[in-house]
C-alpha positions in Angstrom: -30.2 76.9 79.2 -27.8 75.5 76.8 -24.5 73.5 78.3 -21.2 74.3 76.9 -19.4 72.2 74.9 -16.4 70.6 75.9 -14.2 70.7 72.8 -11.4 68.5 73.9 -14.1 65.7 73.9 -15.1 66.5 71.2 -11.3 65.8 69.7 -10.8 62.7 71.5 -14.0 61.2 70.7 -13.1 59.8 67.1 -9.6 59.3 68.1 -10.8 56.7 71.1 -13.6 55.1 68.9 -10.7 54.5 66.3 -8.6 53.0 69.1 -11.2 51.0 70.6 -11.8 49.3 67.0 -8.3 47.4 67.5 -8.6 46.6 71.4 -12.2 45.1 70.9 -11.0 43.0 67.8 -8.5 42.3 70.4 -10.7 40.8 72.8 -13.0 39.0 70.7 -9.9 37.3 68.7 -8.2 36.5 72.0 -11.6 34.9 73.8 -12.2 32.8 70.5 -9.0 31.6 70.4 -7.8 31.3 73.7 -4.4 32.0 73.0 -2.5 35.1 71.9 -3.9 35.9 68.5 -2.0 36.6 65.4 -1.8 39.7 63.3 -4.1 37.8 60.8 -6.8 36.9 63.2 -6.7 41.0 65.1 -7.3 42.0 61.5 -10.4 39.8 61.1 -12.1 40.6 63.9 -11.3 44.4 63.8 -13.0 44.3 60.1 -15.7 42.6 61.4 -16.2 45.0 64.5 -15.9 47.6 61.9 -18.3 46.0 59.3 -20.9 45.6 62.3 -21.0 49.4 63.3 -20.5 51.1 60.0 -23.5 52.9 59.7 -22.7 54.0 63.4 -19.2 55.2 62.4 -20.4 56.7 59.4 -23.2 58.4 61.2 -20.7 60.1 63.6 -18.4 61.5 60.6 -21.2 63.1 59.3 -23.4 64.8 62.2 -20.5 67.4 61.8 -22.0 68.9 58.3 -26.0 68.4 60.0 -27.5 72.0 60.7 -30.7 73.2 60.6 -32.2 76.4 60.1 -33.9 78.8 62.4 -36.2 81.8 62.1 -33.5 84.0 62.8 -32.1 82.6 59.4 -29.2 81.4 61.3 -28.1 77.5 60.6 -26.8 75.8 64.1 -25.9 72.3 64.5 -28.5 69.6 65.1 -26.6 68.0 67.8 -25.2 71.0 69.5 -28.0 74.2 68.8 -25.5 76.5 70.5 -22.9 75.9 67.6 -23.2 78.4 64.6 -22.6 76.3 61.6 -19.6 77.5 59.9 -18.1 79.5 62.0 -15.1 79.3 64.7 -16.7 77.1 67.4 -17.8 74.9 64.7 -13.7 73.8 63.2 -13.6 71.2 66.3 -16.8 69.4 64.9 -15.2 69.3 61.3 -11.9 68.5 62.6 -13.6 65.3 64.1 -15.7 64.2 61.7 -12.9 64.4 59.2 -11.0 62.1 61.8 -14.1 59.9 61.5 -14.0 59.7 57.6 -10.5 59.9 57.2 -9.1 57.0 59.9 -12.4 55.1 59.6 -14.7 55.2 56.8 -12.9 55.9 54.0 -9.9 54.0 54.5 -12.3 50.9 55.4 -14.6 51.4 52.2 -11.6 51.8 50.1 -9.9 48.4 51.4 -13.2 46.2 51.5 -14.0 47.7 47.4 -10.1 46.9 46.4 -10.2 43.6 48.0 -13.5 42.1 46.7 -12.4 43.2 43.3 -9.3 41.6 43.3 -10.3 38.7 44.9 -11.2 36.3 42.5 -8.0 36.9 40.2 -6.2 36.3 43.2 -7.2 33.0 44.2 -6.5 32.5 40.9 -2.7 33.1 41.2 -2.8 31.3 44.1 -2.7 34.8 46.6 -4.9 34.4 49.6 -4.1 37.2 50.9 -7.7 38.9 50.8 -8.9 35.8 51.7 -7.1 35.7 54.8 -8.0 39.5 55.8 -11.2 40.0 54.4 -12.8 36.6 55.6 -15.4 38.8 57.6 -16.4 40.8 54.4 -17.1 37.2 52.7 -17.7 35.0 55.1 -21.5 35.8 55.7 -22.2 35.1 52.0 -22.4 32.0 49.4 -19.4 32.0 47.5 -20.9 33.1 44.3 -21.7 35.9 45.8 -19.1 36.8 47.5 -19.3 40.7 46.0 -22.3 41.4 48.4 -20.3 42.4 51.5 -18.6 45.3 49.6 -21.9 46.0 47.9 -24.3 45.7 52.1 -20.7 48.0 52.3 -21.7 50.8 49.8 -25.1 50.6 50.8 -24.4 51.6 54.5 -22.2 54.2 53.3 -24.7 56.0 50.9 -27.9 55.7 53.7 -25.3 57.4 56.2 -24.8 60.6 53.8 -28.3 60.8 53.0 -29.1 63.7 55.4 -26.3 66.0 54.1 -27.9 66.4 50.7 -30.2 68.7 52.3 -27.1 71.2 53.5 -25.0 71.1 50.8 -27.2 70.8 47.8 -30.8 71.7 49.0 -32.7 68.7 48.5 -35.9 68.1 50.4 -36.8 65.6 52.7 -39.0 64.2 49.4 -35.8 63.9 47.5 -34.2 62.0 50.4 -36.9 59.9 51.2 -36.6 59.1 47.4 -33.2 58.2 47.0 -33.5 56.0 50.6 -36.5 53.9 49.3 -34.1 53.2 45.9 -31.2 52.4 48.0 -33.5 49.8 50.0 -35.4 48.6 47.2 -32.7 47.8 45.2 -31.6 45.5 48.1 -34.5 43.8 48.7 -34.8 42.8 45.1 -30.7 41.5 45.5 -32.1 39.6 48.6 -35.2 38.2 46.7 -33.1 37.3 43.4 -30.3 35.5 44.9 -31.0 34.7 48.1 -26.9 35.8 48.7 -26.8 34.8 52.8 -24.9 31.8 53.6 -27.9 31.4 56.6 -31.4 31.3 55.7 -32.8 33.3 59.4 -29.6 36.1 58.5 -31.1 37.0 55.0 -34.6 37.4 56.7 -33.5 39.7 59.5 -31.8 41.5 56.6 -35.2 41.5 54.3 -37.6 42.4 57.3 -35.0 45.5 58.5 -34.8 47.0 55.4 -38.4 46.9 54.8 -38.9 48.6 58.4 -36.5 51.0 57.6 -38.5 52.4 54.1 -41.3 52.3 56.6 -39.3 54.8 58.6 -38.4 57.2 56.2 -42.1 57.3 54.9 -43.1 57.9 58.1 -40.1 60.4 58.8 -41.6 62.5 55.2 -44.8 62.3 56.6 -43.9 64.3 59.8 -42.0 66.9 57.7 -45.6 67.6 56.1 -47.3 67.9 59.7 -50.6 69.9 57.7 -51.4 66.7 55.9 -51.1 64.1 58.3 -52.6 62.5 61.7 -49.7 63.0 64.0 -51.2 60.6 66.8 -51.2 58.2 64.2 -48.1 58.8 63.6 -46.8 57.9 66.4 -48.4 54.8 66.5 -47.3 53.5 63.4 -43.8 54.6 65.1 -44.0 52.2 67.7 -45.9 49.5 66.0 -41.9 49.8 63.9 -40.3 49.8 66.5 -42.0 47.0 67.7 -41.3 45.0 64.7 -38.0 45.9 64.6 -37.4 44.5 68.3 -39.2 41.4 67.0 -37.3 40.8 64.2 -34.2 40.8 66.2 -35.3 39.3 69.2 -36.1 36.2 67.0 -32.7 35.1 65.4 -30.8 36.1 68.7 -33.3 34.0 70.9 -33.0 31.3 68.2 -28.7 31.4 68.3 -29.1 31.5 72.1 -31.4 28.8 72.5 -28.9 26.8 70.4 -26.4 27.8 72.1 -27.7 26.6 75.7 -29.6 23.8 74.0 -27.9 22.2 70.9 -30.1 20.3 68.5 -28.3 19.0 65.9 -30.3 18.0 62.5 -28.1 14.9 61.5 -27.3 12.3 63.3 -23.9 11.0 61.6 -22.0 12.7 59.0 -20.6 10.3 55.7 -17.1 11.7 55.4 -15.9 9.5 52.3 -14.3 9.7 49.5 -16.6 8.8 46.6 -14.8 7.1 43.9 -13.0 4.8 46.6 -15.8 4.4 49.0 -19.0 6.0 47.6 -20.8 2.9 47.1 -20.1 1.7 50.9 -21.2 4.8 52.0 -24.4 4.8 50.7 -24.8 0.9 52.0 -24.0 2.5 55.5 -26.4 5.5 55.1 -29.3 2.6 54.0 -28.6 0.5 57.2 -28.2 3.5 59.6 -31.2 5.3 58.7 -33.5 2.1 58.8 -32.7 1.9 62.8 -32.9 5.6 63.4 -35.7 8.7 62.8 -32.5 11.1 62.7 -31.4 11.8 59.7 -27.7 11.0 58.1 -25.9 13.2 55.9 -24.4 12.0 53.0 -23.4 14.5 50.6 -25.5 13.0 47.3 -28.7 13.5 49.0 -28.2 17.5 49.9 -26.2 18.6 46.4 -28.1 21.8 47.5 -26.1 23.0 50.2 -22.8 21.4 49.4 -21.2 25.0 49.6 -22.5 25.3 53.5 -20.8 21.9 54.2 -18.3 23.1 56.9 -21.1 25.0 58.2 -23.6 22.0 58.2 -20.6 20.1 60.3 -20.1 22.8 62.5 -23.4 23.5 63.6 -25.8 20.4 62.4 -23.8 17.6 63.0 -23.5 15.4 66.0 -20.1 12.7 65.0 -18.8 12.8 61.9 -18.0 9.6 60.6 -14.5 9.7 58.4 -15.0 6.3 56.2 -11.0 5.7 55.1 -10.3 4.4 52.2 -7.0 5.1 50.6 -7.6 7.8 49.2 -10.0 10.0 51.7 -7.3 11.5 53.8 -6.4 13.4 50.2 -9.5 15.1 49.2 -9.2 18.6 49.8 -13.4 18.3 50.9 -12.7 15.6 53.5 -9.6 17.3 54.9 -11.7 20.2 55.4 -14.3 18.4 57.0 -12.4 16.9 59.8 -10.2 20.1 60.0 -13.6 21.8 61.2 -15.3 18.6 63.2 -11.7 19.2 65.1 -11.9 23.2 65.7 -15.2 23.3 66.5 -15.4 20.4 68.4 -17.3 17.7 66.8 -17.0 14.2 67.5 -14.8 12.7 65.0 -14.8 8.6 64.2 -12.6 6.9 62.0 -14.4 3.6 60.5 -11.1 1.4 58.5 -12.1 0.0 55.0 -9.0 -0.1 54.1 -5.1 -0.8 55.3 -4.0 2.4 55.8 -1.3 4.5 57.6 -1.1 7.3 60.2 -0.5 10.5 58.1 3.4 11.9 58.2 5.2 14.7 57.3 5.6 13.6 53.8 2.5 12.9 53.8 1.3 16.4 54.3 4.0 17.7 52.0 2.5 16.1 49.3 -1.0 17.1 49.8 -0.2 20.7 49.8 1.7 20.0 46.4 -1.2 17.8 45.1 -3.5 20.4 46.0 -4.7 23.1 43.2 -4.8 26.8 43.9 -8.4 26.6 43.8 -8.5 23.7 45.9 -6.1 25.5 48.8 -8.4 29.1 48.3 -11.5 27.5 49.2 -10.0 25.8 52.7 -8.3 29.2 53.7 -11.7 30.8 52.6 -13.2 28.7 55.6 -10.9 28.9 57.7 -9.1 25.9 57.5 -5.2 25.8 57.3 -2.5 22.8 57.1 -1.4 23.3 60.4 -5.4 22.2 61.5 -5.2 19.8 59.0 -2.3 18.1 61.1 -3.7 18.6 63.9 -7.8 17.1 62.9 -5.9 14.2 61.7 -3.8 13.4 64.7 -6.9 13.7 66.9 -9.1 11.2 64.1 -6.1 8.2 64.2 -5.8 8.6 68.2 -9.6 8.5 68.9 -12.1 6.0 68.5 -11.8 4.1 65.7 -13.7 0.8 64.1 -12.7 -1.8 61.7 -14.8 -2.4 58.8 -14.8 -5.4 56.0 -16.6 -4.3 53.3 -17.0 -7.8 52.2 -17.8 -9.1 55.1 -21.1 -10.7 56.9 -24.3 -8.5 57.4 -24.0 -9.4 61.4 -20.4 -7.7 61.2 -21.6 -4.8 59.1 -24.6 -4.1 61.3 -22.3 -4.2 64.3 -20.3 -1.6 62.7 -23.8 0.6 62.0 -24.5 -0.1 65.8 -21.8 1.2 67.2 -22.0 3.9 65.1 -25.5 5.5 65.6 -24.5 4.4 69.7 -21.6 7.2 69.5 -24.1 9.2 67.9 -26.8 9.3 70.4 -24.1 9.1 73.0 -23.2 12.9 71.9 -27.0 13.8 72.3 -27.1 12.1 75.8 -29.1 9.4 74.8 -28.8 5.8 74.8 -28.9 3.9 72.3 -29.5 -0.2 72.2 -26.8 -2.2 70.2 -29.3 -5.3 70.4 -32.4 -3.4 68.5 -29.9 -3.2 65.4 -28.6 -6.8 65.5 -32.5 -7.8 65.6 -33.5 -5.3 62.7 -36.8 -4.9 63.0 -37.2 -2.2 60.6 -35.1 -4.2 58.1 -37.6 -5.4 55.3 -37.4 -9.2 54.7 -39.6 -11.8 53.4 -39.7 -14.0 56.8 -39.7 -12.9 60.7 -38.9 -15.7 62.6 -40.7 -15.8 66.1 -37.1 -16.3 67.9 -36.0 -13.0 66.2 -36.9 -11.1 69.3 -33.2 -12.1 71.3 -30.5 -14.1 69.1 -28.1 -11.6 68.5 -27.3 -13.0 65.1 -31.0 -13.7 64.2 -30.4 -10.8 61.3 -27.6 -13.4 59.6 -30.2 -16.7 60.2 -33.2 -14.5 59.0 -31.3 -13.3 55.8 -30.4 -17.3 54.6 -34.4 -17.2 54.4 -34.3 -15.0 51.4 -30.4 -15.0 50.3 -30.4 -18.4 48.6 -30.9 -19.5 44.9 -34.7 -20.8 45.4 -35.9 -17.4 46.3 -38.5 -16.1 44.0 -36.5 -12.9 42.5 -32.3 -13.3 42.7 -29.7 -10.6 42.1 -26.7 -12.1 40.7 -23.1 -10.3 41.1 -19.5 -11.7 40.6 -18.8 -10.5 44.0 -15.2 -10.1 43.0 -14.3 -6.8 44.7 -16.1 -5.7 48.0 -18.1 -2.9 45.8 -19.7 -5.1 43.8 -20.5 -6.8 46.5 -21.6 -3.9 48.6 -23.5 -3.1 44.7 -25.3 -6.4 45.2 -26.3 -5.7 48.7 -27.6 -2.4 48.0 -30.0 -3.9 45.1 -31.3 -6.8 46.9 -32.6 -4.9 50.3 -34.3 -2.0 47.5 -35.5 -4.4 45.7 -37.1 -6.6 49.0 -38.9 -3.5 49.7 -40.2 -2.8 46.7 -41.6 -5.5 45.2 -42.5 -7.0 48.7 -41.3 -10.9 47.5 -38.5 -13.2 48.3 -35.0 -11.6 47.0 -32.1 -13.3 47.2 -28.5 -12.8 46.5 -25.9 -14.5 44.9 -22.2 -14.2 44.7 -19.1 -15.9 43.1 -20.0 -19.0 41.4 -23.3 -19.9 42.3 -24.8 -23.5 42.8 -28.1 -23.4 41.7 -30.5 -26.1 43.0 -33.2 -24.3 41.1 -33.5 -21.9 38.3 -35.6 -18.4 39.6 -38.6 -16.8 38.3 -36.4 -13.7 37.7 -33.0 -13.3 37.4 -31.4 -9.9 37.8 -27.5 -10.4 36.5 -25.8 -6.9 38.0 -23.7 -6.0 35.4 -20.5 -4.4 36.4 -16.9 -4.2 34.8 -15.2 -7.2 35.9 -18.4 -9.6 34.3 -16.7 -9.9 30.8 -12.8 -11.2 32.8 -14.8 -13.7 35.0 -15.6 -17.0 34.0 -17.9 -17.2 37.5 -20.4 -14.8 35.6 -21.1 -17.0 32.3 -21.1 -20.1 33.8 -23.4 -19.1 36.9 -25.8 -17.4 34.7 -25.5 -20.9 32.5 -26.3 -23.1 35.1 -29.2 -21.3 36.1 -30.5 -21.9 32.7 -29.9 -25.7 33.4 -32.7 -25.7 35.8 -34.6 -23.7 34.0 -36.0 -20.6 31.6 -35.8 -17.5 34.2 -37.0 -14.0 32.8 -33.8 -12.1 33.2 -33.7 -8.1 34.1 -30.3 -7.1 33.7 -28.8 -3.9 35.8 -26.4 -2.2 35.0 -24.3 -0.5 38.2 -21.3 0.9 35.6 -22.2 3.9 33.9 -19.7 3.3 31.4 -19.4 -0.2 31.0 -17.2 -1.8 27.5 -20.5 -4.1 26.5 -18.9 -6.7 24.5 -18.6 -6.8 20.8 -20.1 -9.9 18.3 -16.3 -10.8 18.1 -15.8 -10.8 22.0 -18.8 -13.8 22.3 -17.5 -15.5 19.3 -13.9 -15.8 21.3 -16.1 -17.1 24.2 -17.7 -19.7 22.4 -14.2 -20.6 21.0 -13.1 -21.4 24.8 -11.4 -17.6 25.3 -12.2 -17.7 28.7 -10.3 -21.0 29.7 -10.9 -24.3 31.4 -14.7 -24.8 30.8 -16.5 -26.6 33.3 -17.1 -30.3 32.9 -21.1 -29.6 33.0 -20.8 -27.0 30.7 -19.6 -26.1 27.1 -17.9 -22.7 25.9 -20.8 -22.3 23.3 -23.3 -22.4 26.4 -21.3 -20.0 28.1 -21.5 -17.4 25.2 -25.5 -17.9 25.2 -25.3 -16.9 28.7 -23.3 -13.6 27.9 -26.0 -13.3 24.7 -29.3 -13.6 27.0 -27.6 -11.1 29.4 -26.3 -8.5 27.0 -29.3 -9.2 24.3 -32.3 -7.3 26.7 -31.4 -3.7 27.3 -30.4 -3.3 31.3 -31.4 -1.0 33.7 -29.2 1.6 35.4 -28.1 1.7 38.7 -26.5 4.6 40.2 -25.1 4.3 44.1 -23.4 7.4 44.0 -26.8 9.6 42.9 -29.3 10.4 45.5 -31.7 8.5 47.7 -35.0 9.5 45.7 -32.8 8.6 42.4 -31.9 5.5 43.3 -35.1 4.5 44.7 -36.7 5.7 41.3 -34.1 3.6 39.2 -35.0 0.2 41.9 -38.7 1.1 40.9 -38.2 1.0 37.4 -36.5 -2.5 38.1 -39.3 -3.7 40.0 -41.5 -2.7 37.0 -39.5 -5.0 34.6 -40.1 -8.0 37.1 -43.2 -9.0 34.7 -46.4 -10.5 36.8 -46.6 -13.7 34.6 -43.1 -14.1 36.5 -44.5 -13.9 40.2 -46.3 -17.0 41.5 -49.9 -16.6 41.9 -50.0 -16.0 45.3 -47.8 -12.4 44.6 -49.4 -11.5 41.4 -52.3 -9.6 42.8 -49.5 -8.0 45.1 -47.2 -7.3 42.8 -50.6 -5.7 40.1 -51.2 -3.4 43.1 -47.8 -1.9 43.5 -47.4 -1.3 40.0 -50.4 0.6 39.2 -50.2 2.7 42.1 -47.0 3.4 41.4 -48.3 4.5 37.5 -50.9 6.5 39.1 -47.9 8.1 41.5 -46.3 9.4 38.5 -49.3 10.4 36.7 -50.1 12.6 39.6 -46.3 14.0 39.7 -45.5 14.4 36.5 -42.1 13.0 36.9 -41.4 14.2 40.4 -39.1 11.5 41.9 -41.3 9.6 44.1 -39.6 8.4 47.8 -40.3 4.6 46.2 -43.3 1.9 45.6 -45.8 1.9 47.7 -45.9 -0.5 50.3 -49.0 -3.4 49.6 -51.8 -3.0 51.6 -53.8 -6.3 52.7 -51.6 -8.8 54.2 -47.9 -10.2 53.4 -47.2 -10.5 50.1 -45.6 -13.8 50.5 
């Protein structure tokens, strides 16, 4: 008994699909926004509804032109048997299915194909329009390849229209099976090639689909050849699909829901910095922070990999970000965009003050948009971040918590600062987090632990005079003349303390020497050649004695000093010369510095490249140098650490090897 068809349905049904499309964008825009949404935010999310059910849609349009054949040699539809194809009661079907194509498919393919075309010269006029629009059609992608939503696009269209090359041209089920196995395989090598999906677990649910659907056309041609195949077996491998399938999906949505309902956040703190003003403090701040946690800190240098996911990675990875302001932070495009996010998806946001600066205005923000290139402005909107959440993110940052920071000031003040830091972090986790552990710094490699270390609250700034003095058996040597080099100087000595596992002190400004060294590491930076507290330091050290000097250089492009520059030294270029000194001795001092060939230093690389760079320092540091009680300490570490890259061939190693046996002091 076949039912009759209720035509009117049949009419209505595309036209209340294509009028559902706007109402659930409509929903799914006003419950993410909580407010009445804007044209541009119905039109996302109606794309995106859109660009979710394609194949659905697509599906629909074409189960109009689907008949099959019957040994009668009539042709009815698939869907309805009583329908003759092609006949009267048949127009209704067509009529809808053109609805289908016409106010849905078509119309959508068109748009998404016009607007990934045109949307790199676009952002290159400075229209972001398709940005704006067509955010759902890039923003599952990396932005190099941002082409392969229009292209997942095509690919849904042509796998819909598969099954009417049998009515209208004759092809087979071979044929089809054929073309759908191309289609698939062509994607999986784009998915193995570029790896195009802005989230690892998405391009696997992609991959392990597509491979289960060429599994079911293969097993679809083998039922259309019933003779030559097992159909029980069939049927198994069926399930055993469907199976997988279910798996496959269950897996990323139990993994988004258990995230959801149980948040576990990979990085502790987020480095927000500008990194010609504060790049060097941030990696000082990254050192101390991760030597008192296991949670990892992200500072951008150490994940250059997935820099284009880094408003994802604070959105979803981050527990507080931590905006380090210099004077020039608040202007990057990168950090604006940082906090914008931290502030829409609600992500504790700390300000830490390295520098005097102001609460942002409106001309503030009227010159940032100006300052800003096309480029620059594209790749916020791309990511959803606008002026207006600028305003707001930075509102929110200067009337929340905040901490004052001295760059140049005391290690006891700068590990207060760290504290309070990773206690706001573990405060978002619901943990606690005691202040006390990092003023003791027990993880915090030194030459001396004093007994009493165990409660003073400043034992860190009475343990560090142990090794920070001009007796100690290694020194780094820096003007200290702005707070980065001083930061610079900081940075080397604790590397270095845990490298060479001997006494490393620090000196800044004019140092009194009450004896010379066994090594002397001058760090050279830009401001060495203008201070007279560089030449005649580095003199009076060789007053007390004949140090072995490793220069460093921490300026990539630093002027070294021409024959003429040390001659107008030793002429008395550099001013009043200190009664216990001479200008000529001062222009040996420059001359023993600049006459070796110095190390680089590079606080704005990564962690494993700065760690390789203190390693090759602690190489120079010859063993003849070392007293006798550290030579057979200091042998070890350096031919493990030969042996390390003899083994690696060049990989960058996480540092030296710590000594085994006993203290090295």
């Amino acid at each position: 008994e076949i039912p009759e068809i209720n035509y009117v349905t049949v009419l209505l049904f595309p036209l209340v699909v294509v009028a559902l499309v706007p109402l659930m964008a409509w929903l799914w825009s006003l419950v993410r926004s909580a407010s009445a949404p804007d044209r541009a935010t119905q039109g996302l999310a109606a794309g995106k509804v859109l660009f979710t059910f394609l194949l659905f849609v697509a599906r629909q349009a074409v189960q109009a032109g689907l008949c099959e054949e019957h040994p009668t040699n009539q042709f009815t539809m698939i869907v309805h048997p009583s329908v003759v194809c092609w006949e009267s009661t048949h127009a209704p079907f067509v009529l809808a299915g053109s609805l289908f194509m016409g106010l849905c498919v078509l119309p959508f393919v068109a748009a998404c194909l016009a607007a990934t075309l045109v949307h790199r010269a676009h952002i290159a006029r400075g229209r972001f329009w398709t940005s704006t629009y067509f955010w759902f059609l890039f923003s599952n992608w990396r932005a190099q390849h941002y082409h392969m939503g229009a292209t997942l696009i095509l690919r849904q269209a042509v796998l819909a229209c598969v099954p009417l090359l049998d009515d209208f041209f004759g092809l087979g089920s071979v044929v089809q099976f054929a073309i759908i196995a191309s289609v698939l395989g062509w994607w999986l090598s784009l998915l193995l090639s570029y790896a195009p999906y802005r989230v690892v677990v998405a391009g696997r649910a992609d991959f392990w689909i597509s491979v289960s659907l060429i599994a079911f056309a293969a097993v679809g041609l083998a039922l259309e050849l019933p003779g030559q195949a097992d159909i029980e077996a069939l049927k198994i491998m069926i399930v055993g699909l469907l199976c997988c399938i279910f798996l496959v999906l269950v897996g990323p949505a139990a993994q988004l829901l258990m995230k959801i309902a149980w948040p576990s956040r990979r990085f502790l703190l987020f480095l927000c910095h500008h990194k010609a003003g504060g790049g060097v403090l941030a990696r000082w701040l990254h050192l101390l922070a991760e030597k008192q946690t296991g949670i990892p800190i992200f500072l951008d240098s150490d994940f250059l990999d997935d820099l284009e996911r880094i408003f994802d990675i604070v959105k979803e990875d981050v527990d507080v970000v931590v905006a380090l302001l210099t004077q020039l932070t608040l202007t990057r495009m990168w950090c604006a965009g940082e906090l914008a996010t931290a502030c829409l998806h609600g992500v504790t946001s700390i300000a830490v003050i390295a520098e005097s600066i102001e609460e942002p205005d409106a001309g503030f923000f009227q010159q940032l948009e100006e300052g800003w290139s096309a480029g620059e402005v594209a790749a916020l909107e791309t990511a959803g971040v606008t002026i207006d959440r600028i305003k707001t993110a930075y509102s929110q940052l200067f009337a929340g918590t905040s901490i004052t920071l001295d760059p140049a000031g005391s290690m006891n003040h700068q590990l207060s600062v760290v504290g309070q830091l990773l206690q706001a972090g573990h405060a978002a986790r619901g943990r606690t987090f005691d202040l006390l552990s990092v003023c003791e710094c027990k993880k915090w490699p030194r030459a001396r632990r004093p007994l009493e270390a165990k409660v003073a609250p400043d034992v860190y700034e009475r343990t560090r005079k142990s090794f920070v003095q001009s007796d100690a058996t290694v020194v780094v040597y820096t003007t200290g003349a702005g707070s980065e080099t001083t930061i610079l100087g900081r940075l080397l000595q604790a590397m270095l303390q845990e490298s060479v596992q001997v006494s490393v002190g620090l000196q800044l400004a004019v140092a009194e020497w009450t004896a010379a060294p066994l090594v002397l590491i001058p760090l050279i930076t830009r401001d060495i050649l203008d201070s007279p507290a560089f030449s005649t330091s580095v003199a009076r050290c060789f007053s007390h004695g004949t140090p072995e000097l490793v220069s460093v250089s921490g300026c990539p492009d630093f002027p070294f000093p021409s024959p003429a520059f040390l001659n107008a030294v030793a002429g008395g270029s550099l001013g009043d010369c200190p009664p216990d000194l001479t200008p000529e001795l001062l222009a040996d001092a420059y001359r023993s510095v600049f006459r070796i060939l110095a190390l680089p230093l590079s606080p704005l690389a990564s962690k494993a490249k700065i760690a390789l760079e203190v390693g090759e320092v602690a190489r120079r540091i010859r063993v003849t140098a070392v007293p006798k009680s550290s030579r057979l300490a200091l042998s070890r570490v350096e031919s493990k650490a030969s042996r390390e890259d003899t083994k690696r061939s060049g990989v960058v190693c996480d540092g030296i090897a710590s000594v085994e046996g006993g203290s090295a002091e």
